[in-house]
C-alpha positions as CSV (number, residue, x, y, z in Angstrom):
1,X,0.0,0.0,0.0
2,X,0.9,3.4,-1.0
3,X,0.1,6.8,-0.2
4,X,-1.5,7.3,-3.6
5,X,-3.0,3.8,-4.4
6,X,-6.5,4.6,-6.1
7,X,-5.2,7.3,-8.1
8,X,-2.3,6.1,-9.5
9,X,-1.3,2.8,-10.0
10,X,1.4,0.5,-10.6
11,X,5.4,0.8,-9.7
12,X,6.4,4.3,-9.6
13,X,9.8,3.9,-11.7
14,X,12.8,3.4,-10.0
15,X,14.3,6.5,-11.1
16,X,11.0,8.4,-9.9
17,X,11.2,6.8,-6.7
18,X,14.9,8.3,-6.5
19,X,14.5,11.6,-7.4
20,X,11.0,11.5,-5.5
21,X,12.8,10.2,-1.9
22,X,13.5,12.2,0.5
23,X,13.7,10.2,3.8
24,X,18.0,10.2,3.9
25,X,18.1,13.8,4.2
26,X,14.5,14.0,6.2
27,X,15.1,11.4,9.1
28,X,16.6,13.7,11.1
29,X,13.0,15.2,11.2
30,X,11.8,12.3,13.1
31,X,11.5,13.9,16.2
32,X,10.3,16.6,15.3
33,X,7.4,14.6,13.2
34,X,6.7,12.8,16.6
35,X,5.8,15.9,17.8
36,X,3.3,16.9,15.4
37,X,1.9,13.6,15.5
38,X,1.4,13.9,19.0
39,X,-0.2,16.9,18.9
40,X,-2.6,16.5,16.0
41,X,-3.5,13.2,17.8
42,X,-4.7,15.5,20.7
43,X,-6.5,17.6,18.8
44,X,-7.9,14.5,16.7
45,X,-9.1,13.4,20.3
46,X,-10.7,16.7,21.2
47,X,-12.9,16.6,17.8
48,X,-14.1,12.7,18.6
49,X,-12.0,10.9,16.4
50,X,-9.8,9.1,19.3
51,X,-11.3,7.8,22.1
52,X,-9.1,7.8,25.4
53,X,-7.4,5.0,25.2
54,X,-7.0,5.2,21.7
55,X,-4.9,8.1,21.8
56,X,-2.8,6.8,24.8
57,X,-2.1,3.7,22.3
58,X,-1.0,6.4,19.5
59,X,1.1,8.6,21.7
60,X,2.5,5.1,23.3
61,X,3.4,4.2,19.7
62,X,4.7,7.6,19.2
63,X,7.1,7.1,21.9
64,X,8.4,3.7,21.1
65,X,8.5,5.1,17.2
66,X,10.9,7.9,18.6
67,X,13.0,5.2,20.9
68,X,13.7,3.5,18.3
69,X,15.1,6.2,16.1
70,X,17.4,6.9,19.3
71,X,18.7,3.5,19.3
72,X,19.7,3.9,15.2
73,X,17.1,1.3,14.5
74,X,16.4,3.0,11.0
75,X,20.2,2.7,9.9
76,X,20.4,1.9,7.2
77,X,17.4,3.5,6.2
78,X,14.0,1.4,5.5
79,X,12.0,2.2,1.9
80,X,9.6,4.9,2.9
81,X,9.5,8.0,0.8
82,X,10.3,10.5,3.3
83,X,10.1,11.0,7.3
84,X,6.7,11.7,7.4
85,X,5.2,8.2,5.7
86,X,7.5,6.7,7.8
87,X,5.8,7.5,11.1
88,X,2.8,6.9,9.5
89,X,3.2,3.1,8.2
90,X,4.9,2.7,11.4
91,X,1.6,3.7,13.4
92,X,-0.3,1.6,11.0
93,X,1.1,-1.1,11.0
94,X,1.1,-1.2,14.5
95,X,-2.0,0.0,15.6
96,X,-4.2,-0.7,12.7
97,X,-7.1,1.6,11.5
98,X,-6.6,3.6,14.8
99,X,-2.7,4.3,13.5
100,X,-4.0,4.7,9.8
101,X,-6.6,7.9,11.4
102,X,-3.4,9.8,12.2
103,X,-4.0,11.7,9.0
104,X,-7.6,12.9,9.1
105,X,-8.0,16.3,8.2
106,X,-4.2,17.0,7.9
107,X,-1.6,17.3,4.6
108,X,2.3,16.2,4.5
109,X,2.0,19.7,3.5
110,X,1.1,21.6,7.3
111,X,2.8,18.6,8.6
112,X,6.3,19.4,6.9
113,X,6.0,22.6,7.1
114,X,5.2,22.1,11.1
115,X,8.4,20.0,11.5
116,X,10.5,21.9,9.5
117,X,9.6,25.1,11.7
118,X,10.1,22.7,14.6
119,X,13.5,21.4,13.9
120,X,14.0,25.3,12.8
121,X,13.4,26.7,16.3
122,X,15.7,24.4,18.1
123,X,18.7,24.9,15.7
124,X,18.5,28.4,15.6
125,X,18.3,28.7,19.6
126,X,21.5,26.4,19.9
127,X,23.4,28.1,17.5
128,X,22.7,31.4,19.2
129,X,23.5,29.7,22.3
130,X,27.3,28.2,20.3
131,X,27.7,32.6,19.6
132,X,27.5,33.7,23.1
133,X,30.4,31.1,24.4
134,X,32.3,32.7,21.5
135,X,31.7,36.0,22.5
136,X,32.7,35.1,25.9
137,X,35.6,33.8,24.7
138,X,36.2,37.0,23.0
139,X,35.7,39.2,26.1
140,X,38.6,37.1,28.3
141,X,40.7,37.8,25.4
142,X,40.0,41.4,24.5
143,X,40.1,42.1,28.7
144,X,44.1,40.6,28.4
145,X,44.6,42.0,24.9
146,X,43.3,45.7,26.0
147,X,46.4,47.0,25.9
148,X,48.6,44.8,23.5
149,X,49.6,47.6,20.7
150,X,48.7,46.5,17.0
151,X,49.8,48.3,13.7
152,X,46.0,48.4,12.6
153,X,45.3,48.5,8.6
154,X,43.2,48.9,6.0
155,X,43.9,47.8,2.3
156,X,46.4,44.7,4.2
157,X,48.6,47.8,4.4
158,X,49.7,49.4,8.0
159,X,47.3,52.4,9.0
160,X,47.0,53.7,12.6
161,X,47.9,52.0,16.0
162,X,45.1,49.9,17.9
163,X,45.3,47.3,20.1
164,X,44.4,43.8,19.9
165,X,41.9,44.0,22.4
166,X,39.7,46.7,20.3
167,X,40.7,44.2,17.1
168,X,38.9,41.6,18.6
169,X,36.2,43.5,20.2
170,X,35.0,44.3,16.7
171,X,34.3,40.8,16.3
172,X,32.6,40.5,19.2
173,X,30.0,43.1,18.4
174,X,29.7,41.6,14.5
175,X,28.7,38.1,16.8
176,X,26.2,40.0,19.1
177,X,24.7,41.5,15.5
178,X,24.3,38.0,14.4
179,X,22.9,36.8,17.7
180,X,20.1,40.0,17.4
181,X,19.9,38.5,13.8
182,X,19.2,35.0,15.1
183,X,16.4,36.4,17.6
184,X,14.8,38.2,14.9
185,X,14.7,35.1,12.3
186,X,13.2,33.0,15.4
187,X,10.5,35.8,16.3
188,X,9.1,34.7,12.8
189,X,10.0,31.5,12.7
190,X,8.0,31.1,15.5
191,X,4.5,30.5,13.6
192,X,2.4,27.4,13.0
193,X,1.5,26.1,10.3
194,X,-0.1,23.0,11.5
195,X,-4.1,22.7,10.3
196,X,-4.0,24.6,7.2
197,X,-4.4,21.6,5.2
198,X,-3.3,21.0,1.4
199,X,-3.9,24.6,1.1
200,X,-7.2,25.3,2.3
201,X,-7.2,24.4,6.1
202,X,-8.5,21.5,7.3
203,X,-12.1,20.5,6.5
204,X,-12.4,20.0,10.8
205,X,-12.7,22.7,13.2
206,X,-9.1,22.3,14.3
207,X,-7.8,24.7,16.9
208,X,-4.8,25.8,15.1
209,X,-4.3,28.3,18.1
210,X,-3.8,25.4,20.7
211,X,-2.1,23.1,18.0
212,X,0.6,26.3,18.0
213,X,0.7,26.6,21.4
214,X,0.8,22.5,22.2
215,X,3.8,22.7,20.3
216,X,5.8,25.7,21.5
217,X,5.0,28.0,18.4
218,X,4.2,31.7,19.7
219,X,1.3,31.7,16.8
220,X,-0.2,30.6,13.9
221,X,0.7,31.6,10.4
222,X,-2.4,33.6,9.2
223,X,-3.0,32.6,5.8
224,X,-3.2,28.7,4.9
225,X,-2.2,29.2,1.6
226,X,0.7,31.0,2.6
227,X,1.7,28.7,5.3
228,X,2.1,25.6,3.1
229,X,4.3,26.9,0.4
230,X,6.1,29.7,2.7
231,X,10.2,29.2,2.6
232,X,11.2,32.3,4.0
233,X,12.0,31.2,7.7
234,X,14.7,28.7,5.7
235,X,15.7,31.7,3.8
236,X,16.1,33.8,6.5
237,X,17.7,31.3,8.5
238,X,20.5,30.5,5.7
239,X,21.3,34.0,5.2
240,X,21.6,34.7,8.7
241,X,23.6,31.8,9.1
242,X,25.4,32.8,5.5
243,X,26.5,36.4,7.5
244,X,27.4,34.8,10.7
245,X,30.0,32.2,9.0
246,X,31.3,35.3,6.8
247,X,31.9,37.3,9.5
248,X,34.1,34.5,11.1
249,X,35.7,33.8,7.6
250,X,36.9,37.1,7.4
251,X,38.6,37.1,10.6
252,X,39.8,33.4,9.7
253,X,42.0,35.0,7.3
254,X,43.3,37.8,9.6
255,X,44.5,35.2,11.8
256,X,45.7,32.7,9.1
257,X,47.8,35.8,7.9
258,X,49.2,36.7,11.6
259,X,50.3,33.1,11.5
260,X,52.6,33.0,8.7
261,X,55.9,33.3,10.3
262,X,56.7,36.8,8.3
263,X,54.0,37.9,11.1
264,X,54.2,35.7,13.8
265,X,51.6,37.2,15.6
266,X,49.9,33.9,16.8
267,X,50.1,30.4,16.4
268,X,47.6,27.8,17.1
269,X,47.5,24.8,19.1
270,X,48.3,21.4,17.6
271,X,44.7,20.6,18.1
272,X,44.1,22.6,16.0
273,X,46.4,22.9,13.5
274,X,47.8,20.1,10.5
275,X,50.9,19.2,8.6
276,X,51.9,18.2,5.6
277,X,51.8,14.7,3.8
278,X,55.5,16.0,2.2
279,X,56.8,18.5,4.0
280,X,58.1,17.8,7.2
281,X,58.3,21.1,8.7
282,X,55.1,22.2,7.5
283,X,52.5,23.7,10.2
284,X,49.2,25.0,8.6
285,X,46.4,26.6,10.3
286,X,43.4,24.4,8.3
287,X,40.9,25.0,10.8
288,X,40.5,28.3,9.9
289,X,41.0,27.2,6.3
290,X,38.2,25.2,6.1
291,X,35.7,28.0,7.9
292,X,36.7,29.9,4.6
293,X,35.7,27.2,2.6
294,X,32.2,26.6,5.0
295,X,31.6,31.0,4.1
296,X,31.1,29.6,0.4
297,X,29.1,26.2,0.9
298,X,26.6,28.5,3.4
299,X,26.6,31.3,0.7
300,X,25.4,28.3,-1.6
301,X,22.6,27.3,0.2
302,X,21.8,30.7,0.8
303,X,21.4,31.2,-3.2
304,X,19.6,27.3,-3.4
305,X,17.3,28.3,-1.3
306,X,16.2,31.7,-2.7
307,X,16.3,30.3,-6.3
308,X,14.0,27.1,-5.1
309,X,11.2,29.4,-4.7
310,X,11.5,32.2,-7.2
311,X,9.5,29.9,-9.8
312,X,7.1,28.3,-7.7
313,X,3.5,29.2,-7.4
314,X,1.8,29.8,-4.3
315,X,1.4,26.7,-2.8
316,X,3.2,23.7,-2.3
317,X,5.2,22.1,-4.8
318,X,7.6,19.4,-4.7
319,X,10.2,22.1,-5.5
320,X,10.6,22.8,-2.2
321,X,11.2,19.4,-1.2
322,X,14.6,20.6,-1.8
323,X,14.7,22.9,0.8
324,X,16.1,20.4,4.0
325,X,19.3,19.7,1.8
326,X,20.4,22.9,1.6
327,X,18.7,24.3,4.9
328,X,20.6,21.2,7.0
329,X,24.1,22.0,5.5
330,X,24.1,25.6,6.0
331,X,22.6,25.1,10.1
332,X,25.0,22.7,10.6
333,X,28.5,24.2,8.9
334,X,27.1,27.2,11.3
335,X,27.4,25.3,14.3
336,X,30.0,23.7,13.6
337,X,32.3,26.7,12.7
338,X,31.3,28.8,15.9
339,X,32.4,26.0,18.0
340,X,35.5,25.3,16.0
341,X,36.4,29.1,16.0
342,X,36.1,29.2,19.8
343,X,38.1,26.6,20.4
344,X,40.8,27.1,17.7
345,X,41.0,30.5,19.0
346,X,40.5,30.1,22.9
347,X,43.8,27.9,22.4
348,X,46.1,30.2,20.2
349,X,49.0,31.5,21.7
350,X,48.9,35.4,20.5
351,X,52.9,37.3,20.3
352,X,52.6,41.0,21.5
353,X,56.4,41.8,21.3
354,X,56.3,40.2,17.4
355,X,53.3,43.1,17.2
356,X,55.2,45.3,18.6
357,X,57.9,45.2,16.6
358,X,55.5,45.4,13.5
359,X,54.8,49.1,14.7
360,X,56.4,51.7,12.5
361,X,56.4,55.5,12.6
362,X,54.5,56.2,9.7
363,X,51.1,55.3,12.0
364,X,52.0,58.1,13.5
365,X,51.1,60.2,10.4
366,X,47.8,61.3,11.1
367,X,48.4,62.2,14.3
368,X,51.0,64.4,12.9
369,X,48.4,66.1,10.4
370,X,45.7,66.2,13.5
371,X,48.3,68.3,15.5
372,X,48.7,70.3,12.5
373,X,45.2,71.0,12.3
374,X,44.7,71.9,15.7
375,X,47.5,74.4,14.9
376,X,45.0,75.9,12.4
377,X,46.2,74.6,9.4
378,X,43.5,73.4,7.0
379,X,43.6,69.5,7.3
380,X,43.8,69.0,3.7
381,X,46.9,70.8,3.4
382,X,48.4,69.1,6.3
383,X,47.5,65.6,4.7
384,X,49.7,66.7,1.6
385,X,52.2,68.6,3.5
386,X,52.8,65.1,5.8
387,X,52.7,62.9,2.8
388,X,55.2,64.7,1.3
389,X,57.6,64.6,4.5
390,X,56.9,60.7,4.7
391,X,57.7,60.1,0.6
392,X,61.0,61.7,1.8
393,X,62.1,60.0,5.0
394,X,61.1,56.8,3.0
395,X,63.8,57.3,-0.2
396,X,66.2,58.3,2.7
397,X,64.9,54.7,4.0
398,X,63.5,56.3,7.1
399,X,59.7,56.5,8.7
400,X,58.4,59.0,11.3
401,X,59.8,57.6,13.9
402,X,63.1,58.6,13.0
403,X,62.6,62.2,12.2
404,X,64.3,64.7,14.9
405,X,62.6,67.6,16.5
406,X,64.9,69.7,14.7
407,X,63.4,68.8,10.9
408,X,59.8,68.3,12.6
409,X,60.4,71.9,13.6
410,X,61.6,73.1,10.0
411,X,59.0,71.4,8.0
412,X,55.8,72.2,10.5
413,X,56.3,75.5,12.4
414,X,52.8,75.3,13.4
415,X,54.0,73.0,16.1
416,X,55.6,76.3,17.6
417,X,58.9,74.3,19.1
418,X,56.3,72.3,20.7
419,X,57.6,68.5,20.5
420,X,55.4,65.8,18.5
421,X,55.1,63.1,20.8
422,X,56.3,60.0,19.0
423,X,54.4,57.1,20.8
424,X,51.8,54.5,19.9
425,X,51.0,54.4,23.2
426,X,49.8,58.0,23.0
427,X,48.2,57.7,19.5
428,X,45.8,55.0,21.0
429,X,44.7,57.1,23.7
430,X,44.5,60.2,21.6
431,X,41.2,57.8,19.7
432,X,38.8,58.4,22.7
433,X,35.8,58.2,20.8
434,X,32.6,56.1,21.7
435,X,33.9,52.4,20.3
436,X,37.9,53.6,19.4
437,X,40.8,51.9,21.0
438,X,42.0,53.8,23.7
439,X,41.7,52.3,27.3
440,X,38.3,54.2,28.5
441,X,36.5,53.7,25.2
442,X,37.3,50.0,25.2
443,X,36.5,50.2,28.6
444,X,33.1,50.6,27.8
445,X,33.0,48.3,24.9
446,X,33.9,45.6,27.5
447,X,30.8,46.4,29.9
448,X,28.5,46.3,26.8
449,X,29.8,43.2,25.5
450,X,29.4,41.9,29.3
451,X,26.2,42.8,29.6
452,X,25.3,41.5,26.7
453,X,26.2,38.1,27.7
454,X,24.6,38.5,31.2
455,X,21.2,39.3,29.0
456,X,21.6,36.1,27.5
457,X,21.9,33.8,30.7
458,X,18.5,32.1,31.4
């Protein structure tokens, strides 16, 4: 028996039956399908279809259905189309007629839409939960790091002095943007679809208000027809998770840079580092390779999933059958990366006197064209006039650092005989502003990325 015997008969084709299958990439919505069930049994009860001990016999099933998936009884994989049919033929066969009324008044459609929202829900609150260890990872560092000095650059070319601390504080405040980017993606997410049917509702008076409550949802998605054939909580999800992974890619690369021994600014554990099959001396920082390489695969779900959907009508379609593939491998290459950033990078060794030594005196040019400024001189023509002193030390294979009061005196009498303190140290605290790197304003970068994690404790 089939689920479409009476309308279409025969063997479906082998090759239909492959493309059509979708159980090896839906089983892992088993218990979130138990759930439903469950629920829609209740609610099957409440409108007379289930008598008392009826449903206890269907939500004993359930249970025993769920154990066994927790003991890997369904590896390898039976012959069932997909998750849902699964559970189903399960319940039949076990419970008969009552097992095969598990269906009245319900589509696969609601009911993988409802686990699909389910299994949503729960990834998206553990991954936010894998960000705020990170970030707390981040704050231990950034509080011993406030005051390591670091040339700071934009272009991959030295710019201004920072610190390392107020490096990695920036991505601690890109995570707690992707955290506020989880919440928002799980306020929506947050909406049943469970009882709207093929596309019509269901032809019973469910309560789709205590089916969304029974099952944890904050509400019901308001249109039937929308809540069968909408993706965008997937969407949403992937492109949240898409930003997240690039945010930690990027920094990947900052630090697989600062490893190269031209740098030496950090070098990761062996946990968490490889070699080479060749080269015996070889030490390469492939974790952080490899979340590079996760930044594209999420990106490419990201794109699967919004180019599913562009053709389809409203409605379900089998198009977006296709949605679990790519939805799983972007949730999980999220997790997975947060976890493996926090604990590649909770167990680096970082090199502050190989930063410092990094530190040249041309960082110290703008401060020279701010002092100008404050002299009066228009900042534009301070700009030039310290470029041009800076083209010149570096023919005479000089920097900043080198000049002496007596040609900083010549060049810039603005400065009135006043000397030009040459120090990082100084430069740092001379960037005061709200979020810049010296020690009050990171101060108070700390206490908001600290409070942020106390918000997050249950």
């Amino acid at each position: 028996m089939t689920l479409y015997d009476g309308r279409i008969g025969g063997k479906a084709d082998a090759l239909m039956e492959a493309i059509n299958r979708s159980l090896p990439v839906d089983i892992r919505l088993l218990p979130c399908d138990v759930r439903t069930n469950r629920a829609w049994a209740r609610e099957l009860a409440r409108l007379g279809f289930y008598n008392p001990g009826e449903l206890a016999d269907v939500e004993r099933t359930l249970d025993e259905i769920l154990a066994l998936a927790e003991k890997g009884a369904f590896d390898p994989l039976p012959e069932d189309e997909d998750v849902h049919t699964l559970v189903e033929r399960l319940l039949t066969e076990r419970l008969g007629d009552v097992g095969a009324r598990i269906h009245t008044g319900r589509s696969r459609n609601d009911q993988v839409a409802c686990d699909l929202r389910l299994y949503l829900m729960e990834a998206l609150a553990g991954l936010k939960a894998d960000v705020a260890v990170l970030v707390g990872k981040l704050l231990e560092l950034v509080k011993a790091h406030r005051g390591t000095l670091l040339a700071g650059a934009t272009h991959l070319q030295p710019a201004q002095p920072i610190t390392l601390g107020h490096f990695l504080a920036s991505l601690a405040f890109a995570l707690i943007r992707d955290a506020e980017r989880l919440d928002d993606c799980l306020w929506r997410a947050e909406r049943c679809p469970l009882g709207s049917g093929a596309l019509a509702g269901s032809g019973f008076p469910v309560d789709r208000h205590a089916l969304a409550e029974a099952l944890g949802f904050s509400g019901i998605l308001d249109n039937t027809l929308d809540a069968v054939g909408d993706r965008d909580a997937a969407q949403e999800a992937a492109g949240v998770c898409a930003i997240l992974i690039g945010h930690l890619s990027r920094y990947a690369e900052q630090f697989i840079i600062w490893s190269h021994p031209a740098f030496g600014y950090l070098r990761f554990s062996d946990a968490w580092s490889t070699g080479s099959s060749m080269m015996p001396q070889k030490r390469n920082p492939d974790a952080m390779e490899l979340i590079r390489a996760k930044a594209a695969r999420a990106i490419g779900s990201t794109v699967t999933l919004l180019a599913m959907t562009k053709g389809v009508p409203p409605g379900y379609a089998k198009d977006l059958q296709e949605d679990k593939a790519a939805l799983f491998d972007v949730l999980d290459a999220a997790r997975l990366v947060v976890k493996v950033f926090a604990e590649a990078l909770g167990s680096a060794a970082f090199y502050p006197e190989r930063m410092r030594a990094d530190l040249r005196g041309d960082l110290l040019a703008t401060d020279l064209a701010d002092r100008l400024a404050e002299a009066g001189a228009p900042f534009r023509k301070a700009h030039e006039r310290v470029g041009r002193f800076i083209g010149e030390l570096e023919r005479q294979g000089r920097d900043l650092m080198s000049a002496t009061p007596r040609e900083l005196d010549e060049r810039f009498p603005e400065l009135g005989g006043q000397p030009f303190e040459m120090s990082f140290a100084a430069a740092v605290e001379r960037r005061r502003v709200a979020g810049g790197p010296a020690a009050a304003s990171l101060s108070e970068q700390i206490e908001k990325i600290a409070d942020w994690l106390a918000s997050q404790k249950p």
